[in-house]
C-alpha positions as CSV (number, residue, x, y, z in Angstrom):
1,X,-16.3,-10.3,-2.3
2,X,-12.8,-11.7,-1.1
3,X,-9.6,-10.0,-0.9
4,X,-8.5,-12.2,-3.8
5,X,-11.2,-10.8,-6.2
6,X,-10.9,-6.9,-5.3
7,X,-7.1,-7.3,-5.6
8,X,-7.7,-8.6,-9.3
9,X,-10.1,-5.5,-10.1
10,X,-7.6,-3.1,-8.2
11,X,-5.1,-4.4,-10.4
12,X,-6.8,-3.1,-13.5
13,X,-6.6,0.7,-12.7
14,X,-3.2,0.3,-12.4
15,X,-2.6,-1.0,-16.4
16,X,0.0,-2.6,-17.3
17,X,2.9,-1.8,-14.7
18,X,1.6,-3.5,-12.2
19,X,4.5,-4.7,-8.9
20,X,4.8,-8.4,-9.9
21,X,4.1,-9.7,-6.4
22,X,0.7,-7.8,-6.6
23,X,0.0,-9.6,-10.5
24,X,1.2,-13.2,-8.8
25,X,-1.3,-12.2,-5.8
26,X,-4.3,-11.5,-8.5
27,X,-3.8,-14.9,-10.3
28,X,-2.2,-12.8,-13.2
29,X,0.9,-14.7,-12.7
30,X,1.1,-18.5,-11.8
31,X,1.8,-18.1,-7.9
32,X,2.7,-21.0,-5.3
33,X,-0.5,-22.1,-2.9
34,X,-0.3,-19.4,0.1
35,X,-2.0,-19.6,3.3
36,X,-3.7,-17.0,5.4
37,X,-1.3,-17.1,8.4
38,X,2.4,-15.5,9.2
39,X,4.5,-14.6,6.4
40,X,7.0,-17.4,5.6
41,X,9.6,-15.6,5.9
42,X,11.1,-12.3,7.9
43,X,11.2,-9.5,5.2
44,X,11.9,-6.9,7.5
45,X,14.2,-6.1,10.3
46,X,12.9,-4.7,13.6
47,X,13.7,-0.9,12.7
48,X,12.7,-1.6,8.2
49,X,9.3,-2.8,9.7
50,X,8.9,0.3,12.0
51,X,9.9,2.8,8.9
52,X,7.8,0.6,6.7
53,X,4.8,1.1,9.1
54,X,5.2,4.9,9.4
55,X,5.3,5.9,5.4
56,X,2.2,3.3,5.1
57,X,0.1,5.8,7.2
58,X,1.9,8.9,5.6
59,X,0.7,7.4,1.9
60,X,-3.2,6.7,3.5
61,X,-3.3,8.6,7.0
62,X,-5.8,8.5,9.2
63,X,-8.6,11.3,8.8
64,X,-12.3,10.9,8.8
65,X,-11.4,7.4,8.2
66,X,-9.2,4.8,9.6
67,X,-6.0,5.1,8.0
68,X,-3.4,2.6,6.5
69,X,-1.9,1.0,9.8
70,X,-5.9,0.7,11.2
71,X,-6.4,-1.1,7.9
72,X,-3.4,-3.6,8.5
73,X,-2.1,-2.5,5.6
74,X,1.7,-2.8,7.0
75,X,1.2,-6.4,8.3
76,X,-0.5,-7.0,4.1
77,X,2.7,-5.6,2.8
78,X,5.2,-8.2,4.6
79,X,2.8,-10.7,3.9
80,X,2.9,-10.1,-0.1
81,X,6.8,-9.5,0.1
82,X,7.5,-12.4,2.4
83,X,4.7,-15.1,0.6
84,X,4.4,-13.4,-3.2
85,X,7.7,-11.8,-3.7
86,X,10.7,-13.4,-5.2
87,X,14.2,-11.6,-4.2
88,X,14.7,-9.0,-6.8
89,X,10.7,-8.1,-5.6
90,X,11.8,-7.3,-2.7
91,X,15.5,-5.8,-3.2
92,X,13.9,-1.8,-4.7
93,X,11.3,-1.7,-1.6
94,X,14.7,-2.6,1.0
95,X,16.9,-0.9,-0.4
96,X,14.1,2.2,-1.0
97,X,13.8,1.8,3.1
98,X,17.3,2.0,3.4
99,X,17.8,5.2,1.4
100,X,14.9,7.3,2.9
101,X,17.1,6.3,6.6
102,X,19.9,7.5,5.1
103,X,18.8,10.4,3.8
104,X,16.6,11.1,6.9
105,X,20.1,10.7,9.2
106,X,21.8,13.3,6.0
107,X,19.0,16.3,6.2
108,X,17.2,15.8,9.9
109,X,20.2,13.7,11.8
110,X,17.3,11.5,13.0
111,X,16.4,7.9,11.5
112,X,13.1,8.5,9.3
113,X,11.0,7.0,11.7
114,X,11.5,9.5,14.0
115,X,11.3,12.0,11.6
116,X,8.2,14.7,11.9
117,X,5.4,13.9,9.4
118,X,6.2,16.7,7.5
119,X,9.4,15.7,6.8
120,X,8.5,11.7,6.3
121,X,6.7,13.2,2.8
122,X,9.5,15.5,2.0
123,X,11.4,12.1,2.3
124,X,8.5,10.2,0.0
125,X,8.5,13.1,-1.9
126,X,12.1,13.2,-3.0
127,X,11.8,8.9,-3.7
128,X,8.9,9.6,-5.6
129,X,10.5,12.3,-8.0
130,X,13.9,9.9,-7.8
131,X,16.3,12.2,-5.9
132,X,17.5,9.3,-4.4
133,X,19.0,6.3,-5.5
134,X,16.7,4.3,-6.9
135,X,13.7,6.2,-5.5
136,X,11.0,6.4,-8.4
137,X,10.7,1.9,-8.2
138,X,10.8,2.4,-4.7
139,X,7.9,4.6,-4.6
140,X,5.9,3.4,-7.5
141,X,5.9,-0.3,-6.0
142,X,5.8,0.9,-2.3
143,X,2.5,3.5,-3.3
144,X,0.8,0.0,-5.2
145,X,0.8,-2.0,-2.3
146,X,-0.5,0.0,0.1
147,X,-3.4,1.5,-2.1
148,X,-4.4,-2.3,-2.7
149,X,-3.6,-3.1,0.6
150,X,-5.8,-0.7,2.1
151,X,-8.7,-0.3,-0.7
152,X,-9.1,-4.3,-0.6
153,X,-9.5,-4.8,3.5
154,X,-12.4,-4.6,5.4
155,X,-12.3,-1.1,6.6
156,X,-11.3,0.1,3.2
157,X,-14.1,-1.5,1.8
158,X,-16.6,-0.7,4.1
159,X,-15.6,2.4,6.4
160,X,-13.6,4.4,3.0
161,X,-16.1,3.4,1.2
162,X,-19.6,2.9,1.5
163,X,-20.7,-0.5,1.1
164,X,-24.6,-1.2,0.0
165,X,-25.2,-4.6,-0.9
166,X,-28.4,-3.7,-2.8
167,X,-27.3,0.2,-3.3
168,X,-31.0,1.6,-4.4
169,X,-33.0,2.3,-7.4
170,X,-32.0,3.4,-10.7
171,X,-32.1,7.2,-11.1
172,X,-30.2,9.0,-14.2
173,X,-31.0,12.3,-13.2
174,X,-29.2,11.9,-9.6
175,X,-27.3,15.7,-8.9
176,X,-23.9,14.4,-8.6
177,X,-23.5,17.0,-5.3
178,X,-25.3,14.7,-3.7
179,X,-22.7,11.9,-3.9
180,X,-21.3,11.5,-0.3
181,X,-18.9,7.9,-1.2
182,X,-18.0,6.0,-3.9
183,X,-19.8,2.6,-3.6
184,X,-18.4,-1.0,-3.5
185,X,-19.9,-4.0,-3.5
């Protein structure tokens, strides 16, 4: 399976309010041709990128499993704003970056990337419930792209969950305790 096609069945759990750069990605809008190398453009300054990186691995950290910056989910992000995303894409995840910075300097006088974990989700916390300008598109967008990010790379695919190409006979009666992962294929 290619990226391509798990992005188009990861875009169906989300319904109908998909982020439009993830719908052009799918095919579910007409998108320009895009290659597989370095994104276009620079989306992100130096420090935007660093902040980005950080609340990628505080929305999939790393546990059992390799988390969201193992996955190379931050690097997919830039890519789909840089390559998929048309400016008014990418003006609720920038200015969402610059607010959760600003708020971080307000409550912990640090910028958020310095910020502990602990208070990095306080910070997602407070853009997902829209205490800050503009927070609930942030968050809504920022939480799509990296759960497609992550669930449609390799170690998503394979490491999150457990791939079987073939996964086994047919049993109905199989206890659902013994379940260990959800399967891909």
């Amino acid at each position: 399976m290619d990226r391509r096609n798990a992005l188009g069945g990861m875009l169906a759990l989300f319904g109908a309010q998909v982020f439009a750069p993830l719908a052009r990605a799918a095919g579910l809008a007409a998108p320009p041709v895009i290659d597989q190398g370095v994104p276009r453009l620079q989306v992100f300054t130096p420090d935007q990128r660093a902040l980005m990186t950080v609340l990628c691995e505080r929305v999939i950290p790393t546990t059992d499993t390799p988390g969201a910056i193992a996955a190379g989910v931050p690097a997919y992000v830039e890519k789909l704003l840089a390559d998929w995303a048309l400016a008014e894409d990418r003006r609720p995840i920038l200015s969402g970056l610059a607010e959760i910075d600003s708020r971080s300097w307000q409550d912990y006088k640090v910028p958020a990337v310095q910020a502990k974990p602990e208070q990095q989700d306080a910070l997602l916390t407070l853009a997902m419930n829209d205490q800050i300008p503009d927070g609930e598109e942030f968050f809504k967008a920022f939480r799509q792209m990296v759960i497609v990010g992550y669930y449609t790379s390799e170690i998503g695919m394979t490491q999150e969950r457990e791939y079987l190409p073939v996964p086994g006979e047919y049993n109905g009666a199989f206890p659902y305790s013994q379940v260990n992962k959800v399967y891909s294929a």
